[in-house]
VMD Tcl script that builds the backbone (N, CA, C; Angstrom):
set m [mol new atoms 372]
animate dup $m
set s [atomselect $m all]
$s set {name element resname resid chain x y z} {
  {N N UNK 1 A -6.199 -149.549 -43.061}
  {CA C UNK 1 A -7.035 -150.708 -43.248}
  {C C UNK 1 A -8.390 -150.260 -43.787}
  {N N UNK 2 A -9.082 -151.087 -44.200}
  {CA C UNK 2 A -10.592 -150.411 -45.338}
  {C C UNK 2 A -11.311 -150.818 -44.124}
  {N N UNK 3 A -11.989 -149.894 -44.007}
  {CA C UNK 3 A -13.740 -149.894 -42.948}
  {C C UNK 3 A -14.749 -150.303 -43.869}
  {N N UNK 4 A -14.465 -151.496 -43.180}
  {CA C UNK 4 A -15.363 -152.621 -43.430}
  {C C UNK 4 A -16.606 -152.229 -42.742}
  {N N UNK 5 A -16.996 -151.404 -41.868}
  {CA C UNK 5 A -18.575 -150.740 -42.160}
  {C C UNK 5 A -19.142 -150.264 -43.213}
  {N N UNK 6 A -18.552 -149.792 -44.176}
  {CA C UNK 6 A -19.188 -149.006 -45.229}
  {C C UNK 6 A -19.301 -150.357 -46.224}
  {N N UNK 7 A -20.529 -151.064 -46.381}
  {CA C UNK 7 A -20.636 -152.165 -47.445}
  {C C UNK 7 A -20.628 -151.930 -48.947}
  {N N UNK 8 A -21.019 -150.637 -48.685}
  {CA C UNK 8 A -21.610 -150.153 -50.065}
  {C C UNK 8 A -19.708 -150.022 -51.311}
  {N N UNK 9 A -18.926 -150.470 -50.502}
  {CA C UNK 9 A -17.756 -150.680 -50.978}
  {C C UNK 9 A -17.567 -151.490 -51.707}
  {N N UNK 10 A -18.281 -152.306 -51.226}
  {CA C UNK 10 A -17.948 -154.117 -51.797}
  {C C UNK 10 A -19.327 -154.343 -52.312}
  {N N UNK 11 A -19.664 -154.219 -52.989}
  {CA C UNK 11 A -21.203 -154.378 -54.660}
  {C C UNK 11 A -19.914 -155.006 -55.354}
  {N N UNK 12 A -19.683 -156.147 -54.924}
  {CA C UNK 12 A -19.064 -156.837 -56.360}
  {C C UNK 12 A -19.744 -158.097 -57.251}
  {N N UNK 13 A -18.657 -158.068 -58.027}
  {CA C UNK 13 A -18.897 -158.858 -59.014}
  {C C UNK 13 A -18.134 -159.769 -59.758}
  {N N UNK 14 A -18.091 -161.042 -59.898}
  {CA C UNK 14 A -17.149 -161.885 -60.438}
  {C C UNK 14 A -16.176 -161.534 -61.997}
  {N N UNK 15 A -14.956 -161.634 -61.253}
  {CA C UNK 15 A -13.889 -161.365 -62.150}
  {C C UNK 15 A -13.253 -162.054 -62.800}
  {N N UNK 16 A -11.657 -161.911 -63.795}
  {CA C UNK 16 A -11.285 -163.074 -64.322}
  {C C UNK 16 A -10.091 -163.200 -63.396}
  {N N UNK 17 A -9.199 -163.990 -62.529}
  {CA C UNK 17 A -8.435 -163.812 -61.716}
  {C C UNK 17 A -7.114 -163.231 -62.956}
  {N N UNK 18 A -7.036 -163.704 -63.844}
  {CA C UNK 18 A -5.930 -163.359 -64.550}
  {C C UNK 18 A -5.765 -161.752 -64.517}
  {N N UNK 19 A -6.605 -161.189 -64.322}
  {CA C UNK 19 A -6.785 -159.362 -64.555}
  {C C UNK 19 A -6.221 -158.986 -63.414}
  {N N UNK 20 A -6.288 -159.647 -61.946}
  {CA C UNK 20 A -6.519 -159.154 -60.695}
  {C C UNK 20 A -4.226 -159.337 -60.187}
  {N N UNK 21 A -4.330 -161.047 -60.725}
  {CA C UNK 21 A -2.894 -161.717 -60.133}
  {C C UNK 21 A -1.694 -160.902 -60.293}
  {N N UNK 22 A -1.877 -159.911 -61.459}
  {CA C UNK 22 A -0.451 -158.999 -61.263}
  {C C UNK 22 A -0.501 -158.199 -60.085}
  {N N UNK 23 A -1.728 -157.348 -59.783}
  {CA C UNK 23 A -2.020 -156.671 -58.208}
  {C C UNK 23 A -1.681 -157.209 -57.211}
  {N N UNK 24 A -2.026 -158.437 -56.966}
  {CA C UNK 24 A -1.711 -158.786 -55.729}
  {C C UNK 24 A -0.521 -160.308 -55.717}
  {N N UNK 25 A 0.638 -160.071 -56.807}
  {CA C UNK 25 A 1.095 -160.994 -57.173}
  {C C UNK 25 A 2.391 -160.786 -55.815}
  {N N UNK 26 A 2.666 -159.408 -55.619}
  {CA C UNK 26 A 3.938 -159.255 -54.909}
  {C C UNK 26 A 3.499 -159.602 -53.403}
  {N N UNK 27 A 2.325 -159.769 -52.975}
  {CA C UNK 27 A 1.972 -160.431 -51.509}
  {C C UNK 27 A 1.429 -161.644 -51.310}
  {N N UNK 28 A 1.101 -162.599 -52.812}
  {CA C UNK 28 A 1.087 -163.998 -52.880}
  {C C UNK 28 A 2.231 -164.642 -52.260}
  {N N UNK 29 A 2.511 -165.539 -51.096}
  {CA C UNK 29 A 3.372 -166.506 -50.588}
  {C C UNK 29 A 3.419 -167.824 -51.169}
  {N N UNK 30 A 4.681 -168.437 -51.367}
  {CA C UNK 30 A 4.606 -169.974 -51.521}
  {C C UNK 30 A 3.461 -170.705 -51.127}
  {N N UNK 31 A 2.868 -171.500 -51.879}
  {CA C UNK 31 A 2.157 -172.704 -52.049}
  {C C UNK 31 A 0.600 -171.702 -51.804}
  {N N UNK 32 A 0.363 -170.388 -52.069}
  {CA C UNK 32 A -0.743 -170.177 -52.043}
  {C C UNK 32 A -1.330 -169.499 -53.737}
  {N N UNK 33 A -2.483 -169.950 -53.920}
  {CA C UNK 33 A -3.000 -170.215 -55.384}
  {C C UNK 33 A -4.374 -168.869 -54.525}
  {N N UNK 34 A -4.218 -168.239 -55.754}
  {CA C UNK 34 A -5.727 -167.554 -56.280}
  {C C UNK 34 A -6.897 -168.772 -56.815}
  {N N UNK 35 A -8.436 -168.204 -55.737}
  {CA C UNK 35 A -9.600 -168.938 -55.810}
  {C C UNK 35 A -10.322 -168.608 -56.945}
  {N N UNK 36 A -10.740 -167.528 -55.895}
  {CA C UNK 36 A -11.512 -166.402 -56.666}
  {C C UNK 36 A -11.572 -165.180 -56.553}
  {N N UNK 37 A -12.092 -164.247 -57.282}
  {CA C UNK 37 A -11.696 -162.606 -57.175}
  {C C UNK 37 A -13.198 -162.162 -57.946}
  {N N UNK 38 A -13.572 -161.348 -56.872}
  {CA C UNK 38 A -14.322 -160.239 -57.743}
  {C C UNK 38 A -14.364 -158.957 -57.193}
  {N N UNK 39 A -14.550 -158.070 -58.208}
  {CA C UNK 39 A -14.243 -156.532 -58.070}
  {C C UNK 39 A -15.482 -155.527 -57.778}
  {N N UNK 40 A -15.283 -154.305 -57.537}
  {CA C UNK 40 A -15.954 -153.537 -57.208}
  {C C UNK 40 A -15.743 -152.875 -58.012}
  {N N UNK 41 A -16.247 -151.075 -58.098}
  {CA C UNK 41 A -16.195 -150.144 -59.153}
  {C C UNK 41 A -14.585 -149.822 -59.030}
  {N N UNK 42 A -13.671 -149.891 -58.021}
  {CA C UNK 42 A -12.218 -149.716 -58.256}
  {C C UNK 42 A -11.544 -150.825 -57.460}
  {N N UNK 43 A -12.183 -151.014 -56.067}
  {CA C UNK 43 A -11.631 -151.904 -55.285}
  {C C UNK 43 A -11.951 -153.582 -55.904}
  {N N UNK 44 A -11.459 -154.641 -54.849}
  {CA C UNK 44 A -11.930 -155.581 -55.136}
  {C C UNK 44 A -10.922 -156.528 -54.217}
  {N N UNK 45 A -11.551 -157.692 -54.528}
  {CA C UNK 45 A -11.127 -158.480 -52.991}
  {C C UNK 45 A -10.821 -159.916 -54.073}
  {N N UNK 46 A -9.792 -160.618 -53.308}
  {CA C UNK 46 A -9.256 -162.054 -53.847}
  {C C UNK 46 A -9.664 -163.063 -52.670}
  {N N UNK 47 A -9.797 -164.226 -52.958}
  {CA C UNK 47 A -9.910 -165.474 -52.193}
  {C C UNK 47 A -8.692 -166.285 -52.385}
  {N N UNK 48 A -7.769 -166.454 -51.364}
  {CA C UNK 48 A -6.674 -167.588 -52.297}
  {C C UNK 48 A -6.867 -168.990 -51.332}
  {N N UNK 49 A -6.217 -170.050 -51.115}
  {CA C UNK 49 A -6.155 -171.069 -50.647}
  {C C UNK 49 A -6.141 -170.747 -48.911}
  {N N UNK 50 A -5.356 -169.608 -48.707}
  {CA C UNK 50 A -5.123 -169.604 -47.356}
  {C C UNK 50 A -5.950 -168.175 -46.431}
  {N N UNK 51 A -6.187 -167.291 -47.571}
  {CA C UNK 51 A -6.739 -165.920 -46.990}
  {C C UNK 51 A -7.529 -165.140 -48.010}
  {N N UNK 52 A -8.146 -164.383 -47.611}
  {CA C UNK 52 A -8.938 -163.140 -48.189}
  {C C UNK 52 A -8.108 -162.180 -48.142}
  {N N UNK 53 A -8.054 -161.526 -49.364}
  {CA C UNK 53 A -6.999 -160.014 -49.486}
  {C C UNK 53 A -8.100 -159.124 -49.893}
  {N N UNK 54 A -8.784 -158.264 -49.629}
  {CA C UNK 54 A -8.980 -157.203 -49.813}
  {C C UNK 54 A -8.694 -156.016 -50.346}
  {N N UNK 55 A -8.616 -155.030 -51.959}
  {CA C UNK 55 A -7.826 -154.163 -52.223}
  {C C UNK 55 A -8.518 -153.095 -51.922}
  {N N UNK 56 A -8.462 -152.116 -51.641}
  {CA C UNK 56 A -8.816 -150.722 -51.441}
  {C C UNK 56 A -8.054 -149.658 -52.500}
  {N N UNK 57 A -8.364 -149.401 -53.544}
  {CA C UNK 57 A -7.631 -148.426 -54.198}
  {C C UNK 57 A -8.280 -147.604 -54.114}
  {N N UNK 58 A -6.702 -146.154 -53.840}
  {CA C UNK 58 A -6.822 -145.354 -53.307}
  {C C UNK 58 A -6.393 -143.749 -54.398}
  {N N UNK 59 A -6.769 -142.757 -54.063}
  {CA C UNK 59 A -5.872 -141.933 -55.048}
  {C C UNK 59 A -6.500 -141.966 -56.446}
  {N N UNK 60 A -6.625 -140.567 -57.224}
  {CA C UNK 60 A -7.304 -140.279 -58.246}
  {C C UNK 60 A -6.443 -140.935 -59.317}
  {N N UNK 61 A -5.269 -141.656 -59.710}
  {CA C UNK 61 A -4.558 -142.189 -60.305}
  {C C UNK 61 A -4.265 -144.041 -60.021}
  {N N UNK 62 A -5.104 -144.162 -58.771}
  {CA C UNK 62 A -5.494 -145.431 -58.887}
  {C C UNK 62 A -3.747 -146.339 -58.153}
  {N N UNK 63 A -2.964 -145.765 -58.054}
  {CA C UNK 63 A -1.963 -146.542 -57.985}
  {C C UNK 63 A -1.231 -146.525 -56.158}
  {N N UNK 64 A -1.998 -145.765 -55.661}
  {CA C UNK 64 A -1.829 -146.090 -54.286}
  {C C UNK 64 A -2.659 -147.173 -53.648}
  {N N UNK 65 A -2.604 -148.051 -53.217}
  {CA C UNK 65 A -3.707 -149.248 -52.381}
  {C C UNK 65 A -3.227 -149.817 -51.454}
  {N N UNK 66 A -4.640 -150.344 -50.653}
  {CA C UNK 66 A -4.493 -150.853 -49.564}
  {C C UNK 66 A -4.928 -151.850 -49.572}
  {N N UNK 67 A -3.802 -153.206 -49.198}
  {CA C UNK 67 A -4.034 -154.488 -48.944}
  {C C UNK 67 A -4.124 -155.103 -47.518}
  {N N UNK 68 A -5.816 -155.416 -47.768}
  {CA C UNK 68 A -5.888 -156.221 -46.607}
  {C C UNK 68 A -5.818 -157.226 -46.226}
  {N N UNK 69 A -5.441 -157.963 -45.589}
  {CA C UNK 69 A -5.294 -159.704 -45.402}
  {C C UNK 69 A -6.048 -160.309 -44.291}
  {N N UNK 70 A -6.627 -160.977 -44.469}
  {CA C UNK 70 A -7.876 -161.841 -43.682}
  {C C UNK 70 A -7.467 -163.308 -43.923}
  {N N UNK 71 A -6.605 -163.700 -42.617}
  {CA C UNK 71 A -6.390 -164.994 -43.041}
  {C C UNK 71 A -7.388 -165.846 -42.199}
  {N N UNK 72 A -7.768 -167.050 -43.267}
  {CA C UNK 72 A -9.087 -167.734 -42.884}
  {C C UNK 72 A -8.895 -168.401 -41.844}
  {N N UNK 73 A -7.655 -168.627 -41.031}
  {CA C UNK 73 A -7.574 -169.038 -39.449}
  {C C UNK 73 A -8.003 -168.486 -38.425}
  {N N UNK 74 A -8.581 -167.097 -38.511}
  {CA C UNK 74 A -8.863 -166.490 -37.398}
  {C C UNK 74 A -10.292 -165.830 -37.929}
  {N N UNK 75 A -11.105 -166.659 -38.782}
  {CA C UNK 75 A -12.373 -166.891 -39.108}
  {C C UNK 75 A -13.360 -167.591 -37.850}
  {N N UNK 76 A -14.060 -166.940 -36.832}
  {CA C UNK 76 A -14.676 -167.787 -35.849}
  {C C UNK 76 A -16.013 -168.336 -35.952}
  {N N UNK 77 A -16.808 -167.367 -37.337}
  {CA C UNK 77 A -18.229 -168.001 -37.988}
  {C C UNK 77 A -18.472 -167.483 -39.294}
  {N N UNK 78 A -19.187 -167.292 -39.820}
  {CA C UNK 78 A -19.589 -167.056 -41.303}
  {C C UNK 78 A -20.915 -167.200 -41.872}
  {N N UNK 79 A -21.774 -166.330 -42.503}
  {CA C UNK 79 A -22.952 -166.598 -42.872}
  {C C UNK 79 A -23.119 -166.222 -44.448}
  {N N UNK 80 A -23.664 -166.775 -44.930}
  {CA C UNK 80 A -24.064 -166.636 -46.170}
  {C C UNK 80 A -25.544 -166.027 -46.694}
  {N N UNK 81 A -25.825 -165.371 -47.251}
  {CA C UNK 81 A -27.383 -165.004 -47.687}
  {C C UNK 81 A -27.593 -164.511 -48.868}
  {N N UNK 82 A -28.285 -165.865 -49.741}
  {CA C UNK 82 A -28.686 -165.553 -51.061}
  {C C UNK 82 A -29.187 -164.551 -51.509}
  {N N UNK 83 A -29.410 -164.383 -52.909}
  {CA C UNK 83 A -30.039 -163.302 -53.558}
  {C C UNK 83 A -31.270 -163.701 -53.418}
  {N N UNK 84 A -32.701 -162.966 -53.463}
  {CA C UNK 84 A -34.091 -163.212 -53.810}
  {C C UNK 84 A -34.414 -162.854 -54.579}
  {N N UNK 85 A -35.541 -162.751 -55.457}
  {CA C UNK 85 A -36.596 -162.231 -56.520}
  {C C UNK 85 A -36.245 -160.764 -56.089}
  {N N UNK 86 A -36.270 -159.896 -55.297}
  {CA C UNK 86 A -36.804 -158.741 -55.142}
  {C C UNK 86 A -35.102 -158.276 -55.126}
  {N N UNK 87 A -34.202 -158.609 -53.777}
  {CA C UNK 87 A -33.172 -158.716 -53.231}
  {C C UNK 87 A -32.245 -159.343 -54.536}
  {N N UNK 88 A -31.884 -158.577 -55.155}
  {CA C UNK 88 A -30.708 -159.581 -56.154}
  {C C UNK 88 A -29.114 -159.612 -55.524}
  {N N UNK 89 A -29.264 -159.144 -54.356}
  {CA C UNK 89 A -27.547 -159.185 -53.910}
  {C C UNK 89 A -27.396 -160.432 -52.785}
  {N N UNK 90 A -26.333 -160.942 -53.332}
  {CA C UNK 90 A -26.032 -162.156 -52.124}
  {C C UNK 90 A -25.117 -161.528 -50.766}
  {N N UNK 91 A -24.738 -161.932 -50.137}
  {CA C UNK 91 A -23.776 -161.392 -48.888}
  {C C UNK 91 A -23.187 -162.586 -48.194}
  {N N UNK 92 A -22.152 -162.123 -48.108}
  {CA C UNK 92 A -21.294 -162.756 -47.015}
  {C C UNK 92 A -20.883 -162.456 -45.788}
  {N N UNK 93 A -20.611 -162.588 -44.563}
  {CA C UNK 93 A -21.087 -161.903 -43.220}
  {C C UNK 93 A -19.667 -163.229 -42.483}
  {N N UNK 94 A -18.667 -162.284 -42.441}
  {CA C UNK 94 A -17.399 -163.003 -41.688}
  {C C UNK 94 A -16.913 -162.590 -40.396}
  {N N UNK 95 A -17.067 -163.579 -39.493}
  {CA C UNK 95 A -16.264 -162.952 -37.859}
  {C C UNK 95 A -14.878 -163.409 -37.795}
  {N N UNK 96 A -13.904 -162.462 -37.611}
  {CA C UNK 96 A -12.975 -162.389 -37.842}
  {C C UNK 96 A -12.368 -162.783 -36.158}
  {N N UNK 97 A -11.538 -162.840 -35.363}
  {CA C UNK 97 A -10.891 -162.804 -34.281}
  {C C UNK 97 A -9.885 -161.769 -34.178}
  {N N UNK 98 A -10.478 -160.750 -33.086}
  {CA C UNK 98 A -9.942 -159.098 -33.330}
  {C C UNK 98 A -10.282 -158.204 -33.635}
  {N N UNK 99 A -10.899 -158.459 -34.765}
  {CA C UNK 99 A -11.269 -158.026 -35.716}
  {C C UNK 99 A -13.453 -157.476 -35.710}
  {N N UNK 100 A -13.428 -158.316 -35.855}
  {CA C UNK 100 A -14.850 -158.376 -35.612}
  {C C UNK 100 A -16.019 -158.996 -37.116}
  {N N UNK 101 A -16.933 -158.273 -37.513}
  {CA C UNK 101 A -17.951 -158.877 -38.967}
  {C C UNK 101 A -17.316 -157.877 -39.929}
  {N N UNK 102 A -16.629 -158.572 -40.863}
  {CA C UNK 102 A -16.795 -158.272 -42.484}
  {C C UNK 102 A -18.212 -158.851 -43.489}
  {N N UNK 103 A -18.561 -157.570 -44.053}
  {CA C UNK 103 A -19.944 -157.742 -45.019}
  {C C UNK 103 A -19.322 -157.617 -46.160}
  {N N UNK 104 A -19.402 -158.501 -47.056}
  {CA C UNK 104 A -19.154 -158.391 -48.436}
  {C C UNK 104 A -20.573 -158.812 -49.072}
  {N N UNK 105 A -20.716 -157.713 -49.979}
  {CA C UNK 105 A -21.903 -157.637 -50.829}
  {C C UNK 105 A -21.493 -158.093 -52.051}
  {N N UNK 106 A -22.315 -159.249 -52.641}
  {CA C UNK 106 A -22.102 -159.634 -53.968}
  {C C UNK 106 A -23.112 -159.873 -55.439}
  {N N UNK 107 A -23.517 -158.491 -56.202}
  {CA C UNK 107 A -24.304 -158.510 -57.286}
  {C C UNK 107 A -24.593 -160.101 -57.784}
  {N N UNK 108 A -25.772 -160.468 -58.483}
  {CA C UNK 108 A -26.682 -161.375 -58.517}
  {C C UNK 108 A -25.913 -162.767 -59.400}
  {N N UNK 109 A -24.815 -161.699 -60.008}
  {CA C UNK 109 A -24.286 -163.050 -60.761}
  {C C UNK 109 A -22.957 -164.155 -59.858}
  {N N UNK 110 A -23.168 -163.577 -59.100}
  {CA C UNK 110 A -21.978 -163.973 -57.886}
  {C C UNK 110 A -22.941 -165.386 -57.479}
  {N N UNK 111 A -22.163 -166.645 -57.444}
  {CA C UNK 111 A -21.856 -167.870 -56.227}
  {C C UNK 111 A -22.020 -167.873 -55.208}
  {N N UNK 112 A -22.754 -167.429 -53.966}
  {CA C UNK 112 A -22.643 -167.257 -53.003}
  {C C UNK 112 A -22.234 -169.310 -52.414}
  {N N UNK 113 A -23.157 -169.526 -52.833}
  {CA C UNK 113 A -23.294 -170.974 -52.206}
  {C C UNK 113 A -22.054 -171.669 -52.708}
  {N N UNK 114 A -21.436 -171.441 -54.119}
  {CA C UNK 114 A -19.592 -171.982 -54.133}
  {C C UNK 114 A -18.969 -170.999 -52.860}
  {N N UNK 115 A -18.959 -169.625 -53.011}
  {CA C UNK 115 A -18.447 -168.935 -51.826}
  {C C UNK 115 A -18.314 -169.957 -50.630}
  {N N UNK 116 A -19.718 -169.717 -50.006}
  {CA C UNK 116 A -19.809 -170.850 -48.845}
  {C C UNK 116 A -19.024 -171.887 -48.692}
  {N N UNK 117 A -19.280 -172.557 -49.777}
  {CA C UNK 117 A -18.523 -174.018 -49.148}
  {C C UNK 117 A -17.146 -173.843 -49.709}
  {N N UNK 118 A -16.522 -173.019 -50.344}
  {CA C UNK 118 A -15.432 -172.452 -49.754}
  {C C UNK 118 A -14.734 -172.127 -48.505}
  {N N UNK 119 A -15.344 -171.548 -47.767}
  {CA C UNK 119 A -15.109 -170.556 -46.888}
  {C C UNK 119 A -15.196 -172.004 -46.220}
  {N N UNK 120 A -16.144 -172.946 -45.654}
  {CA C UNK 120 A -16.268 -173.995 -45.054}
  {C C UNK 120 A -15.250 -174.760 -45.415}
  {N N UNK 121 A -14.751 -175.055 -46.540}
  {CA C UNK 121 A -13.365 -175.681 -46.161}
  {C C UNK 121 A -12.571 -175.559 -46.323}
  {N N UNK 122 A -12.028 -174.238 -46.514}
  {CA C UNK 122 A -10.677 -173.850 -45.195}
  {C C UNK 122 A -10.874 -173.658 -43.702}
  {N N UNK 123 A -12.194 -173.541 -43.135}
  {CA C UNK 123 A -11.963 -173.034 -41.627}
  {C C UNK 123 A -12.678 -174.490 -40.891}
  {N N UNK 124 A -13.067 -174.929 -41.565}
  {CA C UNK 124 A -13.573 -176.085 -40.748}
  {C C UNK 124 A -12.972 -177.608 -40.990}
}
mol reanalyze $m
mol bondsrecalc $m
mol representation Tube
mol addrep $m
């Protein structure tokens, strides 16, 4: 599973989902649709209708990875925090059940506030 302490993992940045859907096409389930996706310098994380997947690629050839699944039912709070003038990174800050806070860091061109009310309605 990716240790989700180390943030400095997740500096992402909005992607095109079409680039991402062959990766994580073989653990997509019936009736669940890709949101949104943005990537990191190798890794990168998807939003679909029902969960957060997380990729971790692994291996100097890129073709070993680790998929994580965060399904938004066992989401117990969530915070959001814009970019500032000084601060250009937004963040997302998820309590998981079990699990505990996922930090996802997201460079300046990232949505945080679509994020949000995302995240708000699937769990609420």
């Amino acid at each position: 599973m990716i240790d989700f302490e180390k943030s400095s993992v997740f500096r992402l940045s909005p992607c095109d989902p079409r680039d991402i859907a062959p990766s994580v096409a073989p653990i997509i389930i019936a009736g669940e649709e890709i949101a949104l996706c943005f990537k990191g310098a190798r890794d990168f994380v998807v939003f679909t209708n029902k969960r957060l997947i997380a990729v971790n690629v692994q291996g100097i050839t890129g073709k070993k990875r680790d998929f994580t699944s965060l399904p938004y039912s066992k989401i117990q709070a969530f915070s959001i925090e814009t970019a500032g003038t000084f601060d250009l990174d937004a963040e997302l800050d998820l309590w998981f059940s079990g699990l505990g806070k996922v930090r996802l860091e997201f460079k300046g061109r990232a949505d945080i506030r679509q994020i949000g009310h995302m995240i708000a309605s699937f769990v609420l």
